[in-house]
C-alpha angles and dihedrals in degrees: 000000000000121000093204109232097211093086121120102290103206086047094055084046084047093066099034082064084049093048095044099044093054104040079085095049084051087052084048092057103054088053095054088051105028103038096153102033120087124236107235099239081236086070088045089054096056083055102075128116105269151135124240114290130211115271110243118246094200104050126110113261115233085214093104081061108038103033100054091156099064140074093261117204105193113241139200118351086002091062094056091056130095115267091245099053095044109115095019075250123166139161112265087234084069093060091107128118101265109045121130132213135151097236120215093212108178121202122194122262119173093077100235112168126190118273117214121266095263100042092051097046088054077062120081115228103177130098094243088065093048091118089048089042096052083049102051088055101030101242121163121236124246097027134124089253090052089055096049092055101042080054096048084053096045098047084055095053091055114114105251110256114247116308088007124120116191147172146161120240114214091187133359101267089068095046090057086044095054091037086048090052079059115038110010128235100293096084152130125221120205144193148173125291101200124123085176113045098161100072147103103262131191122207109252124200123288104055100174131190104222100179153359099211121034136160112224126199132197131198113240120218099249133127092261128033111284126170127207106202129185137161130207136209106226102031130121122198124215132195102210130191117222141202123212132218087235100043099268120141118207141164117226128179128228151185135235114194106196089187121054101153091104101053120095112275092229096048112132093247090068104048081049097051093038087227138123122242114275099013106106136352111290106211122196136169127242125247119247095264099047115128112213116184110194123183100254 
């Protein structure tokens, strides 16, 4: 994708003052609300002073687990994977020191970081903006980036499935607030620990449920930081060690979904797992820039 350079110089510096000035505020917020929760160093990191960034046309969509209502095709990264390894999916009776799966875990590359509250809501993030959108960041129409985006809206703007809420965070400040509406303030928020996400793991000792509600959320591929966070009745998270094939150890996070009946009969975790919808719990692992928020 090509920013075009030509844009109003002292207008693109303008914002970068802004950015860069309230990032702080956003870290300040999540002090005021959040006193006793630490902030993951990954969140830190998309806190840092910046500009919008390409979208990036190879990465792994999070659609397979966001959209489970949908027929989900898996896209990017996911598409060059084995049938069997796309989702990170896996059957609940397999959560036990000792299993074995070559895990698809997807970080994210085109370098987006969160713009403060009031920057991101002078930005239009609907469908019906897309031509202002595509002008604000120079992007030019019909192209594989454009498409991306206009997906990443529209799958927003979708109503939640049954026992689903769900909403898209534009900056940090909305998604605590949105995690907050949830949980409450007297919570953890967790993340991967992987550094090598594309392996063969085994399942190490210490498997551990953290919580029986949660409220996930998964960075969208989009020239800021933007969330989609949902939470689901029925779902059970896990921190899980690994063990990698080349020594590695790791902690991954995943989630353990009691109640399939509602997801699309034809959607990819099914054809993996060779099983029907709302039969038995449908497990799958987080992508490295998932987001989990967990009462403490």
């Amino acid at each position: 994708m090509e920013f075009l350079h030509t844009r109003p110089v002292l207008a693109f510096l303008s914002l970068m003052v802004v950015v860069s000035h309230a990032s702080q505020s956003s870290e300040g917020y999540w002090k005021l609300v959040l006193p006793h929760t630490s902030m993951p160093k990954a969140v830190k990191d998309l806190l840092r002073p910046g500009g919008p960034s390409p979208v990036d046309v190879s990465a792994a969509s999070c659609g397979i687990h966001v959209h489970f209502d949908k027929f989900s095709e898996p896209s990017g990264e996911d598409a060059q994977v084995d049938d069997s390894n796309i989702g990170n999916f896996f059957l609940e009776t397999n959560l036990h020191p000792g299993s074995k799966m070559k895990l698809h875990l997807a970080t994210p590359k085109n370098g987006a970081v969160f713009f403060p509250r009031q920057v991101a809501e002078s930005i239009p993030f609907s469908s019906n903006n897309l031509p202002e959108i595509l002008n604000r960041f120079s992007l030019k129409e019909k192209s594989a980036e454009v498409e991306i985006i206009k997906n990443e809206i529209e799958g927003c703007e979708e109503p939640a499935m049954e026992g689903e809420a769900r909403y898209c965070a534009t900056s940090l400040e909305s998604l605590i607030d949105f995690g907050t509406s949830k949980l409450g303030r007297n919570v953890n928020v967790l993340m991967n620990e992987v550094k090598s996400g594309n392996q063969e793991y085994e399942f190490g000792v210490g498997i551990k449920k953290v919580a029986d509600k949660s409220v996930v959320c998964h960075q969208l591929n989009y020239p800021y930081a933007v969330f989609y966070c949902h939470t689901f009745t029925k779902t059970r998270t896990y921190v899980i060690p690994l063990v990698g094939a080349d020594g590695s150890k790791a902690k991954a996070m995943a989630a353990c979904h009691s109640d399939t009946s509602a997801w699309h009969p034809k959607h990819v975790a099914f054809k993996v797992l060779n099983v029907k919808p709302g039969t038995v719990p449908i497990c799958h692992f987080l992508h490295n820039n998932a987001m989990v928020w967990i009462p403490k």
